[in-house]
C-alpha positions as CSV (number, residue, x, y, z in Angstrom):
1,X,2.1,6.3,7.9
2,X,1.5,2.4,8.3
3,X,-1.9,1.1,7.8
4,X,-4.0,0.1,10.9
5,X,-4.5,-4.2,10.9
6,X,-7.5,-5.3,11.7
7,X,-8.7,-7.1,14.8
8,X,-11.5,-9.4,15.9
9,X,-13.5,-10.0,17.9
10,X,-16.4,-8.3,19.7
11,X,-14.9,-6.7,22.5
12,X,-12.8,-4.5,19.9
13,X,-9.1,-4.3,19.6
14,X,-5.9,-2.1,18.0
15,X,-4.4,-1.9,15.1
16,X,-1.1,-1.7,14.2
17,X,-0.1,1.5,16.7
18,X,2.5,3.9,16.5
19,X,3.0,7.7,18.3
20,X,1.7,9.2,15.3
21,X,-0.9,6.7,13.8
22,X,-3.0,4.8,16.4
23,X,-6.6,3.0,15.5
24,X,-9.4,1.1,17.8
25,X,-12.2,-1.6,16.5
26,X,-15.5,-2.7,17.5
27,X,-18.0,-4.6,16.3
28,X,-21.5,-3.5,16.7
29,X,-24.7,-5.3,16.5
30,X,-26.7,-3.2,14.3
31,X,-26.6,-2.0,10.6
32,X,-24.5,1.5,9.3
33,X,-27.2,3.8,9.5
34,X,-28.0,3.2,13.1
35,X,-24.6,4.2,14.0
36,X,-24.2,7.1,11.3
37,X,-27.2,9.2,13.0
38,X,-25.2,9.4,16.6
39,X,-22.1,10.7,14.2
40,X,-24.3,13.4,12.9
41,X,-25.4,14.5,16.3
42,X,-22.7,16.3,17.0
43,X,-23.9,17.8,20.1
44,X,-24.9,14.8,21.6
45,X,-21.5,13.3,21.1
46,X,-20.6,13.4,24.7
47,X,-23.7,11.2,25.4
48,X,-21.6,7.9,24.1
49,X,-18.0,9.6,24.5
50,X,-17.1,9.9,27.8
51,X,-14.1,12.2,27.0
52,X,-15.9,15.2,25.3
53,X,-17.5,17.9,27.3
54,X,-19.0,19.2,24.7
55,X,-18.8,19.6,20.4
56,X,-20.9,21.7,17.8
57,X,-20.9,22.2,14.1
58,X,-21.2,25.5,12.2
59,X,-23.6,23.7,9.7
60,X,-24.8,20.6,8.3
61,X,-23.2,17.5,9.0
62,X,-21.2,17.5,5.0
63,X,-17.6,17.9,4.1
64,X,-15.9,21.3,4.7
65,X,-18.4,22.1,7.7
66,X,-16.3,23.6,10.5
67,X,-17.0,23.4,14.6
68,X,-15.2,23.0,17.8
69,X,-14.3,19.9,20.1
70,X,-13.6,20.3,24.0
71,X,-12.6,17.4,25.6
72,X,-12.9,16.5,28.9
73,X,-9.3,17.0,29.6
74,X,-7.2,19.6,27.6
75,X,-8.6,22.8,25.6
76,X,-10.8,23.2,22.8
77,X,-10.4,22.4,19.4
78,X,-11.8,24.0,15.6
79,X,-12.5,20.6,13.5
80,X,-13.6,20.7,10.1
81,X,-15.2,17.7,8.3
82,X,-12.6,17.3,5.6
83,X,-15.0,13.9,4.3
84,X,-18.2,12.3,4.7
85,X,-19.8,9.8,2.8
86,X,-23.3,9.1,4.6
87,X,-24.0,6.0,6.8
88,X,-20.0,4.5,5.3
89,X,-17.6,7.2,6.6
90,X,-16.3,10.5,8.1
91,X,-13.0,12.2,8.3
92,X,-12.4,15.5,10.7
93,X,-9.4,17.4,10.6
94,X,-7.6,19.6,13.5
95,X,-4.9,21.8,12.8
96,X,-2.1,22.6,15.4
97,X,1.4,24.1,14.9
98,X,3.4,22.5,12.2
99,X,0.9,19.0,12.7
100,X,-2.2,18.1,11.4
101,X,-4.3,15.6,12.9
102,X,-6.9,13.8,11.2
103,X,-9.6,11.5,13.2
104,X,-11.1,9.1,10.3
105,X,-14.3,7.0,11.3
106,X,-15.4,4.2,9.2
107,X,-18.3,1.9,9.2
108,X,-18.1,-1.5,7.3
109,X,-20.8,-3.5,7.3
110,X,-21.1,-7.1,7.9
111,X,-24.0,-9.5,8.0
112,X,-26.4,-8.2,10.8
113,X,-23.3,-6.0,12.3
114,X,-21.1,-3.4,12.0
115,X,-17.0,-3.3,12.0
116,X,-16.5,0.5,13.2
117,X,-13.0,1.7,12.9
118,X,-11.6,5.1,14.2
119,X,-8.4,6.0,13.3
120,X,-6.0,8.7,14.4
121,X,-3.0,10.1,12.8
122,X,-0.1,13.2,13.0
123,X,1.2,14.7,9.9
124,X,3.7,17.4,10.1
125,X,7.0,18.6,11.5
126,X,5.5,18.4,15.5
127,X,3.6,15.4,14.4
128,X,6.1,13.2,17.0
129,X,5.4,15.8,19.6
130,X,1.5,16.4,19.0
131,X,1.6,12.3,18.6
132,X,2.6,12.0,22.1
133,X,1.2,14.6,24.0
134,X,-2.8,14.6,22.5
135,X,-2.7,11.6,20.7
136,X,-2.1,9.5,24.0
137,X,-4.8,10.8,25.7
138,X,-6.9,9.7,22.5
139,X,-5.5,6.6,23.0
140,X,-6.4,5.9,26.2
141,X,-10.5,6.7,25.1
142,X,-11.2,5.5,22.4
143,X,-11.8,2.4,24.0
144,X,-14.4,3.5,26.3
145,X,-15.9,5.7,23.0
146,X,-16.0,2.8,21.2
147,X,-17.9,0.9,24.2
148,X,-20.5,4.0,24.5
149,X,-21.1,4.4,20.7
150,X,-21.8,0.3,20.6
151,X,-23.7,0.5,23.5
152,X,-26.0,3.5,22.6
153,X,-26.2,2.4,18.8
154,X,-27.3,-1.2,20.0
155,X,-29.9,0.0,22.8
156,X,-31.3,3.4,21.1
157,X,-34.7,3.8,20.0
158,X,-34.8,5.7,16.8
């Protein structure tokens, strides 16, 4: 898979896309942590996502925790945390027939601000087909996720 460029700017932007890799940007006006506590709140997610209905986790918020994902549009999902490296980085996987998908979120810090980077990417057989059929509806929100998780980061009282 190619690797996602960078963009800039505040308003976010894209990396390099393609049907099976696709990432979004944003920077955010407040440090790591601020932003790694609404990632642990799984079941708040939808507060600052506008495309999940809802999403839980089995357990704590550590690699190889399981739970489920049901988006707005389309039917639910199992993820498992497959990474998680406190207040730098997460990694959920999602297995479907012959594809993988894995949703990576990363959090680089920068002097008084944060460069937040979710990326999406297919593996598999079906990843072409998977690619195209969830992965543009991803597409299309993360945008409006990345808006809501700036916004709620930057205004929320902790």
């Amino acid at each position: 898979c190619p690797s996602a460029s960078r963009a800039e700017g505040q308003q976010g932007g894209k990396g390099r896309e393609t049907v099976s890799q696709f990432s979004e940007e944003i920077t955010v006006n407040t440090d790591p942590e601020r932003i790694f506590v609404l990632y642990e709140d799984v079941a708040n997610w939808k507060q600052w996502d506008p495309d999940i209905a809802s999403s839980s986790i089995s357990g704590p918020f550590t690699s190889g925790t399981t739970g489920k994902l049901k988006p707005t549009k389309g039917p639910e999902a199992r993820i498992k945390i497959v990474s998680m490296e406190k207040n730098k980085s997460f990694t959920t996987q999602s297995n479907f027939p012959l594809c993988t998908m894995i949703f990576e979120h990363n959090l680089l810090p920068a002097k008084g601000s944060t460069h937040v980077i979710h990326r999406v990417s297919f593996d598999g057989p079906l990843s072409f087909f998977f690619g195209w059929v969830i992965g543009n509806q991803i597409r299309k929100g993360l945008p409006g996720a990345l808006r809501g998780l700036k916004q709620t980061a930057e205004t929320r009282t902790v």
